[in-house]
C-alpha positions in Angstrom: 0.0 0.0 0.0 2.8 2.3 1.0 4.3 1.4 -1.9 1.3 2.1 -4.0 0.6 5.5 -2.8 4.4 6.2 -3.2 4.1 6.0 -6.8 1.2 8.1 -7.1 2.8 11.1 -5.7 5.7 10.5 -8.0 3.4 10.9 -11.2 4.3 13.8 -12.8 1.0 16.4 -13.5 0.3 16.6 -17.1 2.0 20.0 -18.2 0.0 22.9 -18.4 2.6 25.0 -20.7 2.1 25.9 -23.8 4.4 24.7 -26.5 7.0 27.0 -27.7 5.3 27.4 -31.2 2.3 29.0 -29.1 4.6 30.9 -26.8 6.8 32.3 -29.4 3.4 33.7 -31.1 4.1 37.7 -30.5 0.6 38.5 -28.9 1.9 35.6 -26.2 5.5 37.1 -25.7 3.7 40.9 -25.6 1.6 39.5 -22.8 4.5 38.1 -21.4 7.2 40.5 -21.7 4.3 43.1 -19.7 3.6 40.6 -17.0 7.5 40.3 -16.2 8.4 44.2 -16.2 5.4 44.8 -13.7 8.6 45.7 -11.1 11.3 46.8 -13.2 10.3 48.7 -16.0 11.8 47.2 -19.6 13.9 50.1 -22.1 12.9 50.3 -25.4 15.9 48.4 -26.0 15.8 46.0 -23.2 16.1 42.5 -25.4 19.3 43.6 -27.6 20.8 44.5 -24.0 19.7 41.7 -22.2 21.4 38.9 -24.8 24.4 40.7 -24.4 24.5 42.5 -20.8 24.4 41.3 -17.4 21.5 43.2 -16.2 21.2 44.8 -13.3 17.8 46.9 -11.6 18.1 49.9 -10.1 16.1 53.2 -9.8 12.7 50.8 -10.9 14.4 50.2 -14.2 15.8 47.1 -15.7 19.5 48.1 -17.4 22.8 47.0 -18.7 26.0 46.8 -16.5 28.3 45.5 -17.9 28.9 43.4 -21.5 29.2 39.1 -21.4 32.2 39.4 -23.8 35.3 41.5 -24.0 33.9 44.5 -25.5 35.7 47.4 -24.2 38.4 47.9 -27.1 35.4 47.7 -29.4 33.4 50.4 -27.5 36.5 52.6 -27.3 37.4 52.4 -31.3 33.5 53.0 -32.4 33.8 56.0 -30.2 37.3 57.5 -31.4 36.5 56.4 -35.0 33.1 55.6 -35.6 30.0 56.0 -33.5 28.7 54.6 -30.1 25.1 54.6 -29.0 23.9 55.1 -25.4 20.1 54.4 -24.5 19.1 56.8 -21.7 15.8 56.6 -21.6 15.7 55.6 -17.8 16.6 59.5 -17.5 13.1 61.4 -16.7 11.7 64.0 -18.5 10.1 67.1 -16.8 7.6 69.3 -18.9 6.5 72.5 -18.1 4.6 74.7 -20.2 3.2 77.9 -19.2 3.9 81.9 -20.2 7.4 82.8 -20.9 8.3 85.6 -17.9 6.5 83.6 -15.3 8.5 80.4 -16.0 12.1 82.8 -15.9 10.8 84.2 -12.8 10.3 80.8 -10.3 12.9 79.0 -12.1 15.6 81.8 -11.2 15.1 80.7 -7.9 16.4 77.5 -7.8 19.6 78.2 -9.6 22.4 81.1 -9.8 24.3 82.6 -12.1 27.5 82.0 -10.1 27.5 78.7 -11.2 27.2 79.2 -15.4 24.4 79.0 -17.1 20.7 79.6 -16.2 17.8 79.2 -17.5 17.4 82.6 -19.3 20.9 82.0 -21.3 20.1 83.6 -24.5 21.2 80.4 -26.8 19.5 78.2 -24.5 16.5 80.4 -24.4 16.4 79.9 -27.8 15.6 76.8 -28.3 19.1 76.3 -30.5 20.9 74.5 -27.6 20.6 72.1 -24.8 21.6 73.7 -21.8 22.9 71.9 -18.4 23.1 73.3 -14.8 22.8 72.8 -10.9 19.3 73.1 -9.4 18.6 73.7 -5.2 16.0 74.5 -3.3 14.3 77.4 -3.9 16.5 80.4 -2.6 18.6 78.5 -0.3 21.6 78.8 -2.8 24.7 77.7 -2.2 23.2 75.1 0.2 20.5 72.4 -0.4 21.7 70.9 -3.4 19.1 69.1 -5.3 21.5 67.4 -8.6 22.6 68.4 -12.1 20.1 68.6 -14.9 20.0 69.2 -18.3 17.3 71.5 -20.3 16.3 72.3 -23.5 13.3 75.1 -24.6 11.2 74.4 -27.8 12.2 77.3 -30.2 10.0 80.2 -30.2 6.6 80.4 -32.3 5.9 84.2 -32.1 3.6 83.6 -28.7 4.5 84.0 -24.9 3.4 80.9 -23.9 6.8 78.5 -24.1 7.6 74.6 -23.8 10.5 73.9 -21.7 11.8 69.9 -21.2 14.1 69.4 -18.3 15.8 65.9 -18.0 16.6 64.6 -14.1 18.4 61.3 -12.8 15.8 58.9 -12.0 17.4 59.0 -8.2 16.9 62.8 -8.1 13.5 63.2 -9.7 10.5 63.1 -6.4 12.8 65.7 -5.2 13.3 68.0 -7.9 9.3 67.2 -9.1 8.5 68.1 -5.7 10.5 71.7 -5.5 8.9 72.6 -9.0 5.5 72.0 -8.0 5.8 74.0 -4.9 7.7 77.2 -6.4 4.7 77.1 -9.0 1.8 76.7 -6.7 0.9 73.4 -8.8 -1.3 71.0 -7.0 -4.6 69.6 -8.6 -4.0 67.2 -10.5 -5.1 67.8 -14.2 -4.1 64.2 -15.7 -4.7 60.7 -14.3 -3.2 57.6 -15.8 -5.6 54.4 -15.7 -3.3 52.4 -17.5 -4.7 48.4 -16.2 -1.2 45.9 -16.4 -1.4 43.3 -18.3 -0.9 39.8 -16.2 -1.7 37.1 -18.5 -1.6 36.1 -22.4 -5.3 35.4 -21.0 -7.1 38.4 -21.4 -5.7 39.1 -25.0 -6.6 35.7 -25.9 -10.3 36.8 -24.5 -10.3 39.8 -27.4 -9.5 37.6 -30.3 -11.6 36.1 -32.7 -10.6 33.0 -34.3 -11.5 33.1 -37.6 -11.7 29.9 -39.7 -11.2 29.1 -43.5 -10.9 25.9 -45.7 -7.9 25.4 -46.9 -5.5 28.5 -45.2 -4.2 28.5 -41.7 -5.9 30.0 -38.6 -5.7 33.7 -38.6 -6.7 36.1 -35.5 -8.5 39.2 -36.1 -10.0 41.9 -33.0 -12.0 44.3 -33.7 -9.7 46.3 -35.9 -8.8 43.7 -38.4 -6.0 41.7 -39.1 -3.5 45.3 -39.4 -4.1 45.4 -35.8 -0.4 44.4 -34.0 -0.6 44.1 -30.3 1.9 46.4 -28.8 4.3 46.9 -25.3 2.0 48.6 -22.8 4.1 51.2 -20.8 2.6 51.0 -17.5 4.1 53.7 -15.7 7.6 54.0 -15.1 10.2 53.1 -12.7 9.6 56.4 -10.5 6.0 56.5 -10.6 2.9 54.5 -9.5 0.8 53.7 -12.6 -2.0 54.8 -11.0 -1.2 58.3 -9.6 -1.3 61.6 -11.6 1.4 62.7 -14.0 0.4 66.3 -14.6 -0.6 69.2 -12.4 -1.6 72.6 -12.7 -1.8 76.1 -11.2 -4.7 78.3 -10.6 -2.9 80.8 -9.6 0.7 81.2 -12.1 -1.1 79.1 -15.3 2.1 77.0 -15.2 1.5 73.4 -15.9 3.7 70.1 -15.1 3.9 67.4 -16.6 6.1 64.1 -15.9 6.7 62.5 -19.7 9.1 60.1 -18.0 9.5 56.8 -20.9 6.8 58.7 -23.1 10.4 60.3 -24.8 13.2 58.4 -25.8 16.5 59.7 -25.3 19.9 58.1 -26.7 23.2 59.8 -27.0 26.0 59.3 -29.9 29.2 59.5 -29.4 32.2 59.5 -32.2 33.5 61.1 -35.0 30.7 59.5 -37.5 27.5 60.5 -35.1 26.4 63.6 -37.6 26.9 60.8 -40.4 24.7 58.3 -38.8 22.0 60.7 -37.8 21.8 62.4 -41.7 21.6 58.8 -42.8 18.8 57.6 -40.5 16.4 60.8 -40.4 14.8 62.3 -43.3 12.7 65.0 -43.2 9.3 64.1 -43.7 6.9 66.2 -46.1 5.0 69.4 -44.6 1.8 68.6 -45.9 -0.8 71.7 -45.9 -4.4 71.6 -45.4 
């Protein structure tokens, strides 16, 4: 008897998995790839790093160390020679939009001019020009450091109200979002993400309809038709809870923040050839008029 039941515990359950045919289908791995960044938020380029990077998390982000294979000689030619790429997306971008003077005004007091450049540097205010600086807390210069930044204005359109992007270190962004929020008297929320994450290839299987025909293979269709691709739902981002507001406002100033943290991807070239690559890769698209 002992015997007996012995063996009945050692039956293996029947498998439950999909084959790798089915899991390798890309509404599965999209399904998958958001139920496995629901801590550590995935880069853009998270799949080409991760085959050839020892990843690490830090700052709620999922990133590349260091490279598996001798690389560094590599690295250091494409950047005296040719051209090196650098994803930085994990940085966080801070938008504020609002009327020119007031904007100048509050951000003059978290910085000084005895340190370089401010905010109101005429090629920076331009829009020509990324500009990079210091920021503390508001008038409490040279003490209370918050962390470098960097900043760039969208170039003038022949109206006072102005567009300004400033880029913090994910490890310095609650405090430096919570200095520009209280210099500008922003506090309702005026934005709300609802974004649901997606746990299981379950729920996508729900919204597809199988759609049968004799002699061709089984195609999927949802409600938009078969051009429909599912896509990688960014749920939040590594500094932020999905479900909390990402833009406030002021009654008071007009000034309006907004975090665009992984809504703009950011990478950096390095090397003689970088101008080359970029003409190469970009073209200018058509202005078409109405």
């Amino acid at each position: 008897k002992k015997q007996a039941e012995k063996t009945v515990h050692q039956k293996k359950e029947q498998s439950k998995t999909k084959c790798r045919k089915a899991r390798r289908r890309h509404i599965n791995l999209v399904a998958e790839f958001n139920h496995r960044q629901r801590k550590n938020i995935w880069l853009e380029t998270h799949i080409w790093h991760a085959k050839r990077f020892h990843m690490v998390k830090k700052w709620g982000y999922c990133l590349g160390n260091s490279p598996t294979e001798k690389s560094y000689r590599a690295c250091y030619r494409a950047m005296t020679k040719h051209c090196l790429l650098q994803d930085l997306s994990y940085y966080c971008c801070l938008e504020l939009t609002g009327k020119e003077n007031e904007l100048l005004k509050q951000l003059g007091r978290i910085c000084s001019i005895d340190t370089g450049l401010t905010f109101q540097e005429a090629c920076c205010l331009s829009g020509r020009f990324e500009g990079s600086l210091n920021l503390y807390r508001a008038d409490r210069y040279p003490e209370d450091m918050l962390g470098p930044v960097t900043f760039i204005w969208r170039p003038r359109d022949g109206s006072e109200h102005r567009q300004l992007w400033i880029w913090v270190h994910p490890a310095l962004k609650q405090d430096i979002l919570r200095e520009l929020k209280a210099i500008f008297q922003c506090s309702e929320p005026q934005e709300i993400c609802v974004t649901e994450p997606v746990t299981a290839s379950v729920q996508e299987e729900k919204q597809m309809e199988v759609v049968m025909s004799p002699g061709k293979k089984r195609k999927k269709e949802d409600k938009e038709g078969e051009k429909a691709v599912p896509v990688k739902k960014i749920i939040g981002d590594g500094t932020r809870d999905p479900f909390q507001s990402y833009s406030w406002i002021s009654q008071t100033t007009g000034i309006a923040i907004s975090d665009r943290s992984m809504e703009i991807l950011r990478y950096r070239l390095i090397g003689p050839l970088s101008h080359s690559v970029l003409t190469e890769t970009l073209k200018a698209a058509s202005v078409q008029t109405v």
